[in-house]
Predicted model as a PDB file, atoms N, CA, C, CB and O in Angstrom, pLDDT in the B-factor column:
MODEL        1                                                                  
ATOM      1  N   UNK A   1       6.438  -0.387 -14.354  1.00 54.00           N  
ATOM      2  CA  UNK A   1       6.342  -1.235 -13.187  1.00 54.00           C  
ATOM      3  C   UNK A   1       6.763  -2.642 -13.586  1.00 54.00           C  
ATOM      4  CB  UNK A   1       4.907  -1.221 -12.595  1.00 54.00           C  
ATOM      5  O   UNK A   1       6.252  -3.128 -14.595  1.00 54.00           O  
ATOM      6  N   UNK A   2       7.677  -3.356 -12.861  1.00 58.00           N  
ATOM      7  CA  UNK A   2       8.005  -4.771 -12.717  1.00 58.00           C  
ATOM      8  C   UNK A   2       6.745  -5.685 -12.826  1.00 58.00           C  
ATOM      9  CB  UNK A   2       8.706  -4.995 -11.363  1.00 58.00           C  
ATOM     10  O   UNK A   2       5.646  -5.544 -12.290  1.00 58.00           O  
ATOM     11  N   UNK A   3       7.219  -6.705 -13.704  1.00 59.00           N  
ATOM     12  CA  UNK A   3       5.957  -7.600 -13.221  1.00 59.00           C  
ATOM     13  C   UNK A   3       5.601  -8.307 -11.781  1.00 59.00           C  
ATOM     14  CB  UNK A   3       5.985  -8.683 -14.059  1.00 59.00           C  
ATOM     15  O   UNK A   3       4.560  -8.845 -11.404  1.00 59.00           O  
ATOM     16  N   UNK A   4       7.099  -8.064 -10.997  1.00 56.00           N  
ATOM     17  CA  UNK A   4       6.519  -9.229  -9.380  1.00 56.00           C  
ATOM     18  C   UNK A   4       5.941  -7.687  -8.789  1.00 56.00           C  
ATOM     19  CB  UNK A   4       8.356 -10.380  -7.868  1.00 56.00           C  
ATOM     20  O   UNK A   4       5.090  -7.656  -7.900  1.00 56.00           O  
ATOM     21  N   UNK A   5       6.456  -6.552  -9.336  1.00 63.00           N  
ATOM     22  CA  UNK A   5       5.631  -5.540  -8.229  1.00 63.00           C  
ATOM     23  C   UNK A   5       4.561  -5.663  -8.261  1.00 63.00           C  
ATOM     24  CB  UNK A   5       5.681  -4.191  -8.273  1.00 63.00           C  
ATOM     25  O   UNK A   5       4.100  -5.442  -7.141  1.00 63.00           O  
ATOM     26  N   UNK A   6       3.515  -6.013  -9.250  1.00 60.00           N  
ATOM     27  CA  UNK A   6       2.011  -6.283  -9.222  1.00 60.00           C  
ATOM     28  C   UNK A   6       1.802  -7.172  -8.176  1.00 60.00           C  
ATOM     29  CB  UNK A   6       1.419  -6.870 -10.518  1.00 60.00           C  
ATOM     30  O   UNK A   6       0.744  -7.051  -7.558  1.00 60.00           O  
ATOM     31  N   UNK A   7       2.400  -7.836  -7.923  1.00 64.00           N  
ATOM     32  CA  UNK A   7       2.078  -9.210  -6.575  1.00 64.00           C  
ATOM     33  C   UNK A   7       2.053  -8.096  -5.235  1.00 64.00           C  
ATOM     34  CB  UNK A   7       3.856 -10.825  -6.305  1.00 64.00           C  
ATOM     35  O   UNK A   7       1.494  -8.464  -4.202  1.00 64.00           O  
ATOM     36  N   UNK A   8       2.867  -6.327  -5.325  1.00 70.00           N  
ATOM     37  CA  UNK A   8       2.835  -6.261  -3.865  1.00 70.00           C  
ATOM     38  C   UNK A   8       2.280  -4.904  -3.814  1.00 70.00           C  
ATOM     39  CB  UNK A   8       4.269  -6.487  -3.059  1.00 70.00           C  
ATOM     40  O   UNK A   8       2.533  -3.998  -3.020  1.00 70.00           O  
ATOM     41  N   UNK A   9       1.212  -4.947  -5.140  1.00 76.00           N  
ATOM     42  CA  UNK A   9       0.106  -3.721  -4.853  1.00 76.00           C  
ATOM     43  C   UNK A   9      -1.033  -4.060  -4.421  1.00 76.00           C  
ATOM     44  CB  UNK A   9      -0.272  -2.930  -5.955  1.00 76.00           C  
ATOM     45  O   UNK A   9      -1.248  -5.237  -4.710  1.00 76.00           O  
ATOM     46  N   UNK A  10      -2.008  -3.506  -3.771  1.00 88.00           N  
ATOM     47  CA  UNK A  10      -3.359  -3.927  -3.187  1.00 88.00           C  
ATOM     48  C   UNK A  10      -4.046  -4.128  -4.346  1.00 88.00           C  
ATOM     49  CB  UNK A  10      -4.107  -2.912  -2.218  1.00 88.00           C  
ATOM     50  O   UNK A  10      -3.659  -3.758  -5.454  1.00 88.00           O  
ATOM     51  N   UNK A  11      -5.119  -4.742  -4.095  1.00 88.00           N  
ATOM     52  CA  UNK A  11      -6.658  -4.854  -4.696  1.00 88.00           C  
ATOM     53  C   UNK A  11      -6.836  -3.355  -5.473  1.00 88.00           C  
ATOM     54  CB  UNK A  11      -8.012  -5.093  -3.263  1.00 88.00           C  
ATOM     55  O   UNK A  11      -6.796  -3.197  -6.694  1.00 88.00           O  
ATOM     56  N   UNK A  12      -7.074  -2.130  -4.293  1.00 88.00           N  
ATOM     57  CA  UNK A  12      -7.843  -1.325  -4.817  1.00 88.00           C  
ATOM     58  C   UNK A  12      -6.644  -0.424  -5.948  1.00 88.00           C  
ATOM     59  CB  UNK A  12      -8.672  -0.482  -3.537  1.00 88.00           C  
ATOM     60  O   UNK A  12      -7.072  -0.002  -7.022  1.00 88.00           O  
ATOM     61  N   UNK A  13      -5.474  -0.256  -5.636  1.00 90.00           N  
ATOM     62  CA  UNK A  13      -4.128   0.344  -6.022  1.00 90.00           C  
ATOM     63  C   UNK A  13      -4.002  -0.141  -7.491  1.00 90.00           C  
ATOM     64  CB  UNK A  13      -2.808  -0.177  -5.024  1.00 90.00           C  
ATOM     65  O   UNK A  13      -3.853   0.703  -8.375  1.00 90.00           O  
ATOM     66  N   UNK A  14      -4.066  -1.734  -7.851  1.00 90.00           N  
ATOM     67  CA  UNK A  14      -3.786  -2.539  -9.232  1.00 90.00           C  
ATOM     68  C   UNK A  14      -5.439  -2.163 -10.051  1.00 90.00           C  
ATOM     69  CB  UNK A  14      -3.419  -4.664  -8.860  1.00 90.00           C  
ATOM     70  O   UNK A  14      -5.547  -2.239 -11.275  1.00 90.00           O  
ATOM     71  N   UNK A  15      -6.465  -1.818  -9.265  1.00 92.00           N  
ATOM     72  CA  UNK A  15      -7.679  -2.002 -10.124  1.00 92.00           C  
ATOM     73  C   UNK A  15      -7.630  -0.075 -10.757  1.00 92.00           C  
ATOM     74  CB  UNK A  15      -9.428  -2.676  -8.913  1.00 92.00           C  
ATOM     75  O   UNK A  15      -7.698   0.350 -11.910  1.00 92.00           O  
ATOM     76  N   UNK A  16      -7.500   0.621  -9.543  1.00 93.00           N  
ATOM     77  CA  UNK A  16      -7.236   2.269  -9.989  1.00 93.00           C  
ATOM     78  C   UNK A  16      -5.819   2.117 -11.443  1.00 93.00           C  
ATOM     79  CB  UNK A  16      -6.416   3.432  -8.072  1.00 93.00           C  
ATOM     80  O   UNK A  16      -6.022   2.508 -12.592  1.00 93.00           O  
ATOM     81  N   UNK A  17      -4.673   1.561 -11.032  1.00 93.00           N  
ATOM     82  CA  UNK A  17      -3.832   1.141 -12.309  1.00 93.00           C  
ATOM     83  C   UNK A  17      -4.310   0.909 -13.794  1.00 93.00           C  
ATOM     84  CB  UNK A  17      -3.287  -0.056 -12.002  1.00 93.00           C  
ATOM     85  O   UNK A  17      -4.005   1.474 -14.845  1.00 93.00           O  
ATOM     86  N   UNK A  18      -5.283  -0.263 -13.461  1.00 94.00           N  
ATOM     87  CA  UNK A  18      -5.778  -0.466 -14.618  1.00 94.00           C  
ATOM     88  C   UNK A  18      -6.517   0.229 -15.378  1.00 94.00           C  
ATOM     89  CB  UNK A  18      -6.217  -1.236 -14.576  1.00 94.00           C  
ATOM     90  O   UNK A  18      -6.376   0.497 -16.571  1.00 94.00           O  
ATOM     91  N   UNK A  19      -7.743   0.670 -14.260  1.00 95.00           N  
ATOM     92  CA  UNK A  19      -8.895   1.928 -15.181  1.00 95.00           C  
ATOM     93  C   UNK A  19      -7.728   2.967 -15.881  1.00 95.00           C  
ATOM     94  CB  UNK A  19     -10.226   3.176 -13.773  1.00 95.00           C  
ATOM     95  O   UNK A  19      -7.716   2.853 -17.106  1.00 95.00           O  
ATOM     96  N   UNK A  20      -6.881   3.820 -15.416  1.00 96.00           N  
ATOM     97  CA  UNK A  20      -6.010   4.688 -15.793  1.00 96.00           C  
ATOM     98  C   UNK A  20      -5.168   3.921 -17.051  1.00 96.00           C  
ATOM     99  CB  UNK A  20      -5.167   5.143 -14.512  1.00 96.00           C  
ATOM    100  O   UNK A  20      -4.766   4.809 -17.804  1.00 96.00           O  
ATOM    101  N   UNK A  21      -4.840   2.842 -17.445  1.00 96.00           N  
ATOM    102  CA  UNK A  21      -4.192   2.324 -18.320  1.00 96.00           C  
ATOM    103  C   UNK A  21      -5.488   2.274 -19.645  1.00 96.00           C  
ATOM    104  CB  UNK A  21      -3.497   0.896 -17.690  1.00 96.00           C  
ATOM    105  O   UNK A  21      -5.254   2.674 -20.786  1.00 96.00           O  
ATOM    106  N   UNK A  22      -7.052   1.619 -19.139  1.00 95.00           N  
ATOM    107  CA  UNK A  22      -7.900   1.740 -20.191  1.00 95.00           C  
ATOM    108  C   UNK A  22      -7.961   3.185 -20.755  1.00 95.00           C  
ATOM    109  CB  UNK A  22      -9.194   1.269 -19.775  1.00 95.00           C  
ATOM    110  O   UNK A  22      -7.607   3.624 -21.849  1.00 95.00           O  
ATOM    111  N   UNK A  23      -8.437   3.702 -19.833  1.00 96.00           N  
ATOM    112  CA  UNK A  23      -9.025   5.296 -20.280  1.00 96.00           C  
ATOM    113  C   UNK A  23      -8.013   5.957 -21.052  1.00 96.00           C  
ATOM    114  CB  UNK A  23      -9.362   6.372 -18.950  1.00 96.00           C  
ATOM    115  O   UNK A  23      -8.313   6.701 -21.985  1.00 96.00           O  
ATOM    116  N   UNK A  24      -7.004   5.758 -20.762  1.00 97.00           N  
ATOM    117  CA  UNK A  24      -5.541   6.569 -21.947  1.00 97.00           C  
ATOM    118  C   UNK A  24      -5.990   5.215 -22.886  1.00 97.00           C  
ATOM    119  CB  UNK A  24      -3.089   6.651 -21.171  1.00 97.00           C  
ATOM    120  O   UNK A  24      -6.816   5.845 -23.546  1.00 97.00           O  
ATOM    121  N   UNK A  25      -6.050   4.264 -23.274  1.00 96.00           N  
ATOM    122  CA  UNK A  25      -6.029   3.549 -24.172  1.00 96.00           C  
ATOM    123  C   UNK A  25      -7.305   3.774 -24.978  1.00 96.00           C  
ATOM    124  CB  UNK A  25      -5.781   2.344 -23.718  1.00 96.00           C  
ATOM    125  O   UNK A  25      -7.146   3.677 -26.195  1.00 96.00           O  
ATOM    126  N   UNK A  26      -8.506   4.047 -24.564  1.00 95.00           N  
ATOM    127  CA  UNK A  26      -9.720   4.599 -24.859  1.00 95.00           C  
ATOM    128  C   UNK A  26      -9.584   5.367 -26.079  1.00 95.00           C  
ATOM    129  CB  UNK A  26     -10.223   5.383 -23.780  1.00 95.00           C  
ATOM    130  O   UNK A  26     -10.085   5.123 -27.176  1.00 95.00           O  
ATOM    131  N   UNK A  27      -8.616   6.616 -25.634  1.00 95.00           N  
ATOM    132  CA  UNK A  27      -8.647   7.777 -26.335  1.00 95.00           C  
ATOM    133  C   UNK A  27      -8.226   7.509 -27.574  1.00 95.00           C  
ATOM    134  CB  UNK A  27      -7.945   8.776 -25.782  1.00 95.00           C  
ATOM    135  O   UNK A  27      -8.655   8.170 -28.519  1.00 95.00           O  
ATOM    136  N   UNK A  28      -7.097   6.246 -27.790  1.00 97.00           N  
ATOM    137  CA  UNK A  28      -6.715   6.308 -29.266  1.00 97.00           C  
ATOM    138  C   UNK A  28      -7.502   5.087 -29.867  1.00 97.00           C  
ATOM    139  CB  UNK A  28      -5.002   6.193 -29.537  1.00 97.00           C  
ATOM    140  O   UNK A  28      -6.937   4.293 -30.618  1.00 97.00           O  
ATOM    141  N   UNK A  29      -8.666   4.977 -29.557  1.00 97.00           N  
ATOM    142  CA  UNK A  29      -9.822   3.666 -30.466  1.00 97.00           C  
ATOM    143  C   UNK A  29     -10.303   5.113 -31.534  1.00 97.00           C  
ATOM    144  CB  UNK A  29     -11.801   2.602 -29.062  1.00 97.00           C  
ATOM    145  O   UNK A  29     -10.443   6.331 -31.420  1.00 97.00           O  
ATOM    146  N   UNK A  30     -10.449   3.871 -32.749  1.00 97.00           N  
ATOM    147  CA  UNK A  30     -11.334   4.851 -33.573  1.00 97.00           C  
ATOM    148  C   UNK A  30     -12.627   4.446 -33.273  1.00 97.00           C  
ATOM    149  CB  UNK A  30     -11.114   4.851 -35.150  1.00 97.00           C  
ATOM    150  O   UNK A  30     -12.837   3.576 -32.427  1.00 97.00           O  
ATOM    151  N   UNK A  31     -13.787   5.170 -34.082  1.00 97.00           N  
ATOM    152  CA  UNK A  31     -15.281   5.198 -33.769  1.00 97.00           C  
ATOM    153  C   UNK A  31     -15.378   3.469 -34.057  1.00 97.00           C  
ATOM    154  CB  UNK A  31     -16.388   6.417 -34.943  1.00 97.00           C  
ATOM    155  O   UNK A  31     -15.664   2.736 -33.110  1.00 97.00           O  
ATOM    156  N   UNK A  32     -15.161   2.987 -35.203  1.00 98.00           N  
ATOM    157  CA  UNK A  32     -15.545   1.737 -35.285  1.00 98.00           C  
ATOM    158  C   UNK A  32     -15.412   0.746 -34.477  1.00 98.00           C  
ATOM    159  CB  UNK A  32     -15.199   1.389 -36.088  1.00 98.00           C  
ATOM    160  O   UNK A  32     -16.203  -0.171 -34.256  1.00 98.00           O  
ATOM    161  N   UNK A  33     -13.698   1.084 -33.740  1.00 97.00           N  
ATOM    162  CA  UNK A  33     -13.307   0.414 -32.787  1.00 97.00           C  
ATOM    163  C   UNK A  33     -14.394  -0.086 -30.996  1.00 97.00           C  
ATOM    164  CB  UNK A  33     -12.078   1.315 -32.676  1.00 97.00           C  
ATOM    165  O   UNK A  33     -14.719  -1.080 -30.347  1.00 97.00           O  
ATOM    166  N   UNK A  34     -14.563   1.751 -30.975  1.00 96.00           N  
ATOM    167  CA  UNK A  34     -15.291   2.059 -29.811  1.00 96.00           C  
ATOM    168  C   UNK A  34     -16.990   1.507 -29.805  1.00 96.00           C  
ATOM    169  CB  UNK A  34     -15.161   3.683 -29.691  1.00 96.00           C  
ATOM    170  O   UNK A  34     -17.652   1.032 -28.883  1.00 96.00           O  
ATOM    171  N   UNK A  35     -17.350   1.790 -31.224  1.00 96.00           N  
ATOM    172  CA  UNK A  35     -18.370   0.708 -31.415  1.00 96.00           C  
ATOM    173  C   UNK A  35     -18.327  -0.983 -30.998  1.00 96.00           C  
ATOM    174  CB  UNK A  35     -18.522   0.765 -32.783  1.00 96.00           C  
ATOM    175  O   UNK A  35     -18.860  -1.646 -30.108  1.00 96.00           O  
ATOM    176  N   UNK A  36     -17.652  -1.210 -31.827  1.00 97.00           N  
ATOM    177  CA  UNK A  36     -16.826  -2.810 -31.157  1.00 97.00           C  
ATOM    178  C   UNK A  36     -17.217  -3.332 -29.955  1.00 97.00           C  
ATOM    179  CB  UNK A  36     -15.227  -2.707 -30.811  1.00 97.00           C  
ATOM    180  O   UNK A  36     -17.870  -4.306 -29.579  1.00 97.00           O  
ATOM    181  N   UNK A  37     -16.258  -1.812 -29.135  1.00 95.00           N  
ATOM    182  CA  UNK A  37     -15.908  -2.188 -28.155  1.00 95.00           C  
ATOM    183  C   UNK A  37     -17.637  -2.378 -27.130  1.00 95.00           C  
ATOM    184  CB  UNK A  37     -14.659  -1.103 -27.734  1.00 95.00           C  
ATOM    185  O   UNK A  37     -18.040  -3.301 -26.424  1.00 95.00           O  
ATOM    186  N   UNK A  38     -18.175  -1.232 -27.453  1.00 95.00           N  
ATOM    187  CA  UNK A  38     -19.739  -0.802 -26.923  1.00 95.00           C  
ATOM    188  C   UNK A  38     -20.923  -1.989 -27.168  1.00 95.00           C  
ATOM    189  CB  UNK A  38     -20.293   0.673 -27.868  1.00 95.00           C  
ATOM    190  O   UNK A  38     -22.005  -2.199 -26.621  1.00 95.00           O  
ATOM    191  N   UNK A  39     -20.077  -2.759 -28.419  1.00 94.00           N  
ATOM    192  CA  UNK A  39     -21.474  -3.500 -28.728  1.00 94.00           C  
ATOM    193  C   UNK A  39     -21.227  -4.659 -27.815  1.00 94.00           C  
ATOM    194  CB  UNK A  39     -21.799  -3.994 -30.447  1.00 94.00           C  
ATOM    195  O   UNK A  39     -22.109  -5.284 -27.225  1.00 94.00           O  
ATOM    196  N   UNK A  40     -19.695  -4.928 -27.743  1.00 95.00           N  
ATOM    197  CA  UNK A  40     -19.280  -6.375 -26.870  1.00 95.00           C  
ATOM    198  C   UNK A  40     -19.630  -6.196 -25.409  1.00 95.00           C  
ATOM    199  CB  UNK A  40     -17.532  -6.761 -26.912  1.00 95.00           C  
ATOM    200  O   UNK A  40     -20.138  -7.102 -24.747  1.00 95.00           O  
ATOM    201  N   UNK A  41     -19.325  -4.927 -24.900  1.00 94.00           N  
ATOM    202  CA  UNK A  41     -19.515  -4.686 -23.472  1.00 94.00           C  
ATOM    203  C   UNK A  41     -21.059  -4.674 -23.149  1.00 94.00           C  
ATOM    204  CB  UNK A  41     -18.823  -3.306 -23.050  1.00 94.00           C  
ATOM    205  O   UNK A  41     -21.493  -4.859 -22.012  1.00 94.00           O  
ATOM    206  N   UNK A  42     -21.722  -4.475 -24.076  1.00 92.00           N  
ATOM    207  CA  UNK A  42     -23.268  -4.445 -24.103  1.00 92.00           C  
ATOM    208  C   UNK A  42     -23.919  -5.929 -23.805  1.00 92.00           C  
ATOM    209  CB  UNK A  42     -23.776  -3.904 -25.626  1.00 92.00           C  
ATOM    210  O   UNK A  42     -24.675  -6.259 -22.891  1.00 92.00           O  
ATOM    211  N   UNK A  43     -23.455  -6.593 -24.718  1.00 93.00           N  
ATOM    212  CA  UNK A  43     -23.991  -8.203 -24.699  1.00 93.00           C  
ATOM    213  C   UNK A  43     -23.771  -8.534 -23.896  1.00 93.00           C  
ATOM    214  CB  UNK A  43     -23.665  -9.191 -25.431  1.00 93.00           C  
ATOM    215  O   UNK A  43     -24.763  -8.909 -23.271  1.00 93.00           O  
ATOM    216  N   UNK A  44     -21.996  -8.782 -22.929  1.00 93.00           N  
ATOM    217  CA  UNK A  44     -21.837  -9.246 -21.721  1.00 93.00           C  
ATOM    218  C   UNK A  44     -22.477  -8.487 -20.581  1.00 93.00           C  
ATOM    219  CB  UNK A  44     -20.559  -9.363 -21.548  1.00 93.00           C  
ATOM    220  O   UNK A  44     -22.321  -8.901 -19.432  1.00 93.00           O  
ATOM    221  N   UNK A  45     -23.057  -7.603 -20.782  1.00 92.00           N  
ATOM    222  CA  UNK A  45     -23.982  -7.128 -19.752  1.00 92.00           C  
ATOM    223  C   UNK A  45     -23.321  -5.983 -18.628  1.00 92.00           C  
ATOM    224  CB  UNK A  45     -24.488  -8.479 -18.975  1.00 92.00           C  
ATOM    225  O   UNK A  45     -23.667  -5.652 -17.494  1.00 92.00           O  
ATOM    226  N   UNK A  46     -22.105  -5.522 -19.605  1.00 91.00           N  
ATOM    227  CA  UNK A  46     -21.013  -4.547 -18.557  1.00 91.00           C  
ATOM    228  C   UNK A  46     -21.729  -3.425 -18.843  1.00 91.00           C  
ATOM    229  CB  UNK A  46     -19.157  -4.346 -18.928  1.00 91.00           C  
ATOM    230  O   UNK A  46     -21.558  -2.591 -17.955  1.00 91.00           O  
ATOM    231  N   UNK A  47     -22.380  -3.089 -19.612  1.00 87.00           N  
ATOM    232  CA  UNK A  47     -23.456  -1.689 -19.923  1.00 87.00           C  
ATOM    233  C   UNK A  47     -24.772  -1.726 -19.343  1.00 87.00           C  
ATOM    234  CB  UNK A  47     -23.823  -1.477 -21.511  1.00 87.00           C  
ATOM    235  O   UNK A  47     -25.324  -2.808 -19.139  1.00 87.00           O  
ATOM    236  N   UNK A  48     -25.190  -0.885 -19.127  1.00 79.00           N  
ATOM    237  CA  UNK A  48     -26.735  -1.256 -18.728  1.00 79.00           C  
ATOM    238  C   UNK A  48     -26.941   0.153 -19.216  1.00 79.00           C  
ATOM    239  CB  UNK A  48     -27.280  -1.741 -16.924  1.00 79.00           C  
ATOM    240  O   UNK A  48     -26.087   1.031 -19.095  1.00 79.00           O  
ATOM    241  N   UNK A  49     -28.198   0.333 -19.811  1.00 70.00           N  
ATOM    242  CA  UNK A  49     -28.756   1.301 -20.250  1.00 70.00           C  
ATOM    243  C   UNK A  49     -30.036   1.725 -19.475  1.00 70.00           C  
ATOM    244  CB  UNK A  49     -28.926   1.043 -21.502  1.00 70.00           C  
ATOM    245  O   UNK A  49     -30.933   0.946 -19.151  1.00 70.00           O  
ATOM    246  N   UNK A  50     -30.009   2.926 -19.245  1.00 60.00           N  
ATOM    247  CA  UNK A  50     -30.704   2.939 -18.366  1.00 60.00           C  
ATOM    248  C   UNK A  50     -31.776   4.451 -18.838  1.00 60.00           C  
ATOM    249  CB  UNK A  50     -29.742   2.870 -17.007  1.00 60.00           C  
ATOM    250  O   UNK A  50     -32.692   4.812 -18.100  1.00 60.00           O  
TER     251      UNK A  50                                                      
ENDMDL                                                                          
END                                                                             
């Protein structure tokens, strides 16, 4: 995708884009990485444990 096409996708269209760009990117973290990633998302409060 072009970069001006991002200017003429919706809200919900660019945010579904993105999750689908993390989650394939997900798959190639190693454990340490995904730790990393779990401990940072934790502190900023994007995790909640429940």
């Amino acid at each position: 995708m072009a970069y001006t096409d991002r200017f003429k996708q919706s809200d919900d269209d660019r945010r579904e884009e993105l999750v689908q760009r993390i989650e394939r990117s997900l798959k190639t973290l190693t454990l340490q990485e995904l730790e990393a990633l779990y401990y940072d998302m934790s502190t900023k409060n994007y995790i909640n444990e429940q």
